[in-house]
LOPA-895737 format. One record per residue: residue in three letters; x, y, z of N, C-alpha, C, O in turn. Coordinates in steps of 0.05 Angstrom, whole numbers. Example, Ala and Ser with C-alpha at 12.3 -4.5 7.8 and 13.67 -1.06 7.14 Angstrom:
<node roro="ALA" n_u="264" n_v="-114" n_w="156" ca_u="246" ca_v="-90" ca_w="156" c_u="264" c_v="-66" c_w="156" o_u="285" o_v="-66" o_w="169"/>
<node roro="SER" n_u="257" n_v="-45" n_w="142" ca_u="273" ca_v="-21" ca_w="143" c_u="258" c_v="1" c_w="157" o_u="268" o_v="23" o_w="161"/>
***
This chain:
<node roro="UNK" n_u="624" n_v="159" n_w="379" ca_u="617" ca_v="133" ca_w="389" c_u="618" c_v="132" c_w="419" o_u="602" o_v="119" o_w="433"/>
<node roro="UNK" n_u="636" n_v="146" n_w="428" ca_u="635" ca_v="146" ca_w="458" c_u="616" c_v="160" c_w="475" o_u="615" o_v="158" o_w="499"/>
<node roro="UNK" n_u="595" n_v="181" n_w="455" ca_u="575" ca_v="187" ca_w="466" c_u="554" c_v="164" c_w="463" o_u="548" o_v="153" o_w="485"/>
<node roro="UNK" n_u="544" n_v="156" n_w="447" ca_u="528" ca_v="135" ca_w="455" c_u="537" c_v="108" c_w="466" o_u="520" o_v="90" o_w="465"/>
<node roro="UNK" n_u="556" n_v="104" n_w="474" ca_u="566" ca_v="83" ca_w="496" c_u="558" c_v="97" c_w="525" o_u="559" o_v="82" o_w="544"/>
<node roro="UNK" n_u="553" n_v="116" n_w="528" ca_u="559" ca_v="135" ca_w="548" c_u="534" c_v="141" c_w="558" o_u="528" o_v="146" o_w="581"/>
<node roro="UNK" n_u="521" n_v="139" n_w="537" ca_u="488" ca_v="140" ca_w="529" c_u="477" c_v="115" c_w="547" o_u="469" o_v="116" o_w="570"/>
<node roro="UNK" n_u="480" n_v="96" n_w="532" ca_u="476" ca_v="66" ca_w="538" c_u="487" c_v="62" c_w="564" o_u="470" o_v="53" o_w="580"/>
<node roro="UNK" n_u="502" n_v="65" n_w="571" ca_u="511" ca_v="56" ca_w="598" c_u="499" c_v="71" c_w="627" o_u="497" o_v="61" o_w="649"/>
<node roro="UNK" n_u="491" n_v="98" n_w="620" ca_u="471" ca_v="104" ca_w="634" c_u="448" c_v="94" c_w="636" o_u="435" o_v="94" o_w="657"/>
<node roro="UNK" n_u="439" n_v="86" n_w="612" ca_u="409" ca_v="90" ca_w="606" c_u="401" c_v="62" c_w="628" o_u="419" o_v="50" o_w="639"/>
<node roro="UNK" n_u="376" n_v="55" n_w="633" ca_u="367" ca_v="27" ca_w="638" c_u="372" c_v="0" c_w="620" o_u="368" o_v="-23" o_w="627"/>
<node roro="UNK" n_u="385" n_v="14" n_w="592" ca_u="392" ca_v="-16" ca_w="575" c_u="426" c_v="-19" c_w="588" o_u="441" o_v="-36" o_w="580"/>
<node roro="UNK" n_u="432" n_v="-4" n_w="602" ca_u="458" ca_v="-9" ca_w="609" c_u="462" c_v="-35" c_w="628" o_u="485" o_v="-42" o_w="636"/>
<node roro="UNK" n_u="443" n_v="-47" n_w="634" ca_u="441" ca_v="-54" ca_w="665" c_u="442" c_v="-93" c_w="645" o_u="452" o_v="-113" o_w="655"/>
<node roro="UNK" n_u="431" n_v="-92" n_w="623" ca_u="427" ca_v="-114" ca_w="596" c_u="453" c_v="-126" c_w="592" o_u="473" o_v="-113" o_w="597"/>
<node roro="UNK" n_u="455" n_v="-157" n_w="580" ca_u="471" ca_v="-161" ca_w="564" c_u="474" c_v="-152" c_w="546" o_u="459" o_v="-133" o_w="542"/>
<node roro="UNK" n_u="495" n_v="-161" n_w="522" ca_u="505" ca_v="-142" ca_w="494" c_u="485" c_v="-154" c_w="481" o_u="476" o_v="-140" o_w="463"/>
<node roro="UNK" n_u="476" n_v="-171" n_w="483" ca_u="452" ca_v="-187" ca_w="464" c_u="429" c_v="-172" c_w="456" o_u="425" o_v="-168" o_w="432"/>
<node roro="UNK" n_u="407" n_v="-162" n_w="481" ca_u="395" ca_v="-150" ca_w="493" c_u="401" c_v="-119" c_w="491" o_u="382" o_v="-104" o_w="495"/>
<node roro="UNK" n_u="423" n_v="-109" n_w="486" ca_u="431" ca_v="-81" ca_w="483" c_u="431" c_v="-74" c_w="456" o_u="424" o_v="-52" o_w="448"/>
<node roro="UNK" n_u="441" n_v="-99" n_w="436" ca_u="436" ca_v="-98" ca_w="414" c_u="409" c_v="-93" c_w="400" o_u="406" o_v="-78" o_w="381"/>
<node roro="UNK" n_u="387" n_v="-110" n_w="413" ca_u="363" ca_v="-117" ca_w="404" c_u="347" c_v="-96" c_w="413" o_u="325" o_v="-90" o_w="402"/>
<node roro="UNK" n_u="360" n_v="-82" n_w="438" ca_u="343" ca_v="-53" ca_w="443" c_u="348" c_v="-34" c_w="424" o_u="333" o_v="-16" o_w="416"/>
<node roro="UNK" n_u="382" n_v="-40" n_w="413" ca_u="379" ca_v="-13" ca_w="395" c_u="371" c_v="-16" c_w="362" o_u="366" o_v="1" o_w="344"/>
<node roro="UNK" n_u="373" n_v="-49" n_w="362" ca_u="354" ca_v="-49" ca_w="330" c_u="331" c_v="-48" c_w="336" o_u="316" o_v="-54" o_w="317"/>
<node roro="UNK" n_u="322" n_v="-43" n_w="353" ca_u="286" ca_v="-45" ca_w="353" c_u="281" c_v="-3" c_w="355" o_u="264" o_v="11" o_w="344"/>
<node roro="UNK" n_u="304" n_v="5" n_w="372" ca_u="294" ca_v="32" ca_w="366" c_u="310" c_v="38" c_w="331" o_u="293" o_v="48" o_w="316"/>
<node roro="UNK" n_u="329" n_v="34" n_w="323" ca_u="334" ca_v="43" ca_w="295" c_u="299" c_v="33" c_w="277" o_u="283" o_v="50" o_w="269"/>
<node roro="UNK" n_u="294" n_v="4" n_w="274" ca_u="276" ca_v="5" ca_w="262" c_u="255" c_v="20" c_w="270" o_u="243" o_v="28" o_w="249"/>
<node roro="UNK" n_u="244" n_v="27" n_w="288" ca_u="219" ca_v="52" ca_w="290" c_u="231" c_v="76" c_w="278" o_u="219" o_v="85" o_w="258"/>
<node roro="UNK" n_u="257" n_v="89" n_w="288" ca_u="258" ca_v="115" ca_w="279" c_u="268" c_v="106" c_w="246" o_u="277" o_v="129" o_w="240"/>
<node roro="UNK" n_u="272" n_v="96" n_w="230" ca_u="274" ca_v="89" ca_w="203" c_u="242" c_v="85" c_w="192" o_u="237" o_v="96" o_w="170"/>
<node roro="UNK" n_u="224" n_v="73" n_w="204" ca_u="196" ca_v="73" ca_w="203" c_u="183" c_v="102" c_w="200" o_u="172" o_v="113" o_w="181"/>
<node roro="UNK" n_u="187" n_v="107" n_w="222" ca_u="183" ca_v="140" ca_w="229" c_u="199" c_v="156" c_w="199" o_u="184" o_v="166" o_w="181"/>
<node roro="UNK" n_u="210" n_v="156" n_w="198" ca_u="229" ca_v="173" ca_w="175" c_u="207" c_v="165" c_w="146" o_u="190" o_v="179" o_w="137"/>
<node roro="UNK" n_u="214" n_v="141" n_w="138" ca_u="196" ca_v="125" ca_w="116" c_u="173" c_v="144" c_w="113" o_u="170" o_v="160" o_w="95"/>
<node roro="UNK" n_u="154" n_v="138" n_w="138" ca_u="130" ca_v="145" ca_w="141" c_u="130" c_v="180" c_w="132" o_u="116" o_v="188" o_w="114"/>
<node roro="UNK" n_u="144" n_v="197" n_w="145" ca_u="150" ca_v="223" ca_w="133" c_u="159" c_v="231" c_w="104" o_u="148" o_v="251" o_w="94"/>
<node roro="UNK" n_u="172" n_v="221" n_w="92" ca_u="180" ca_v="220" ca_w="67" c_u="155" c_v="218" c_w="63" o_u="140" o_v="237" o_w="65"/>
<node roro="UNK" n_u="145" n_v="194" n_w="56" ca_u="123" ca_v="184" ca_w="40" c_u="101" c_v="202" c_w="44" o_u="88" o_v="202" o_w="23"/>
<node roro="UNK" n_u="91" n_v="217" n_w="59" ca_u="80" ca_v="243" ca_w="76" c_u="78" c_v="266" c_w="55" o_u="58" o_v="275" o_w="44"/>
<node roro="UNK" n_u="108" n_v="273" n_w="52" ca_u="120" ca_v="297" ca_w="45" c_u="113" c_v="287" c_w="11" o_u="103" o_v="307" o_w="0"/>
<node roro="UNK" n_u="116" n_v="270" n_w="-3" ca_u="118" ca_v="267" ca_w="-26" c_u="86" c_v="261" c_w="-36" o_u="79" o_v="274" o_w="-55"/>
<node roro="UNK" n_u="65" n_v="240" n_w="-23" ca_u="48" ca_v="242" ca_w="-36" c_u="23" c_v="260" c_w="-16" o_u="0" o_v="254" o_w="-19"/>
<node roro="UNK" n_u="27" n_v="272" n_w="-6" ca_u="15" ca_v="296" ca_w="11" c_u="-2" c_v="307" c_w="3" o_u="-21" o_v="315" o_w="16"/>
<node roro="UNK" n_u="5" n_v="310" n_w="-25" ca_u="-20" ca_v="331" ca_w="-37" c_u="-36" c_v="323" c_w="-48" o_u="-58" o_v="333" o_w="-49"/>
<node roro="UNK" n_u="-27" n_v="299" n_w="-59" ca_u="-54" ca_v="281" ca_w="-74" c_u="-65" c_v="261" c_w="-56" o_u="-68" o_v="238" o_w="-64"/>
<node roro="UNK" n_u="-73" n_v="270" n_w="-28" ca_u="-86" ca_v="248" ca_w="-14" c_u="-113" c_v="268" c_w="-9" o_u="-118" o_v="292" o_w="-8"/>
<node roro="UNK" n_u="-125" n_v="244" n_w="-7" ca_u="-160" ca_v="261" ca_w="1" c_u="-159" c_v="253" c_w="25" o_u="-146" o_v="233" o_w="29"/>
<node roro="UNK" n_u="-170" n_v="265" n_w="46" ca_u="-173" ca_v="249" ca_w="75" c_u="-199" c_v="265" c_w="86" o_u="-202" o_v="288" o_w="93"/>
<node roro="UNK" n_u="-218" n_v="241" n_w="87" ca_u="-244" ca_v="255" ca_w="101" c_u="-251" c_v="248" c_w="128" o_u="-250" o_v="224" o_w="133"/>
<node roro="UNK" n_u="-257" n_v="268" n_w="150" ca_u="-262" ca_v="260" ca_w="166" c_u="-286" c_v="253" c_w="177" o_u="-301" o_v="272" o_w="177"/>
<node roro="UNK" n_u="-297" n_v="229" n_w="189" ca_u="-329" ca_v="221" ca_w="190" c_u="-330" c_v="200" c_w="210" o_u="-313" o_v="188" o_w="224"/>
<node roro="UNK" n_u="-354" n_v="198" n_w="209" ca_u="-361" ca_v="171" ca_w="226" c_u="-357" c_v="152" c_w="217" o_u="-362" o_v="131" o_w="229"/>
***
């Protein structure tokens, strides 16, 4: 934990209230949980996707 306090307090969200520090780091959890989702779902139906490329 004290690395990402350590993290944060460097970073430019350091400079934020806790409000604001919060809301920076639920906004990056939800992308990289998005991100993750999106891979799974990737890895699992992968093979049964057709994908053509065209105009």
């Amino acid at each position: 934990m004290d690395v990402i306090n350590e993290i944060i307090q460097n970073s430019p969200a350091g400079l934020l209230s806790k409000g604001l520090k919060s809301a920076v780091l639920l906004l990056f959890a939800t992308i990289v949980s998005v991100l993750l989702t999106m891979l799974v779902v990737l890895i699992v139906y992968g093979p049964e996707m057709t994908i053509r490329f065209g105009y």
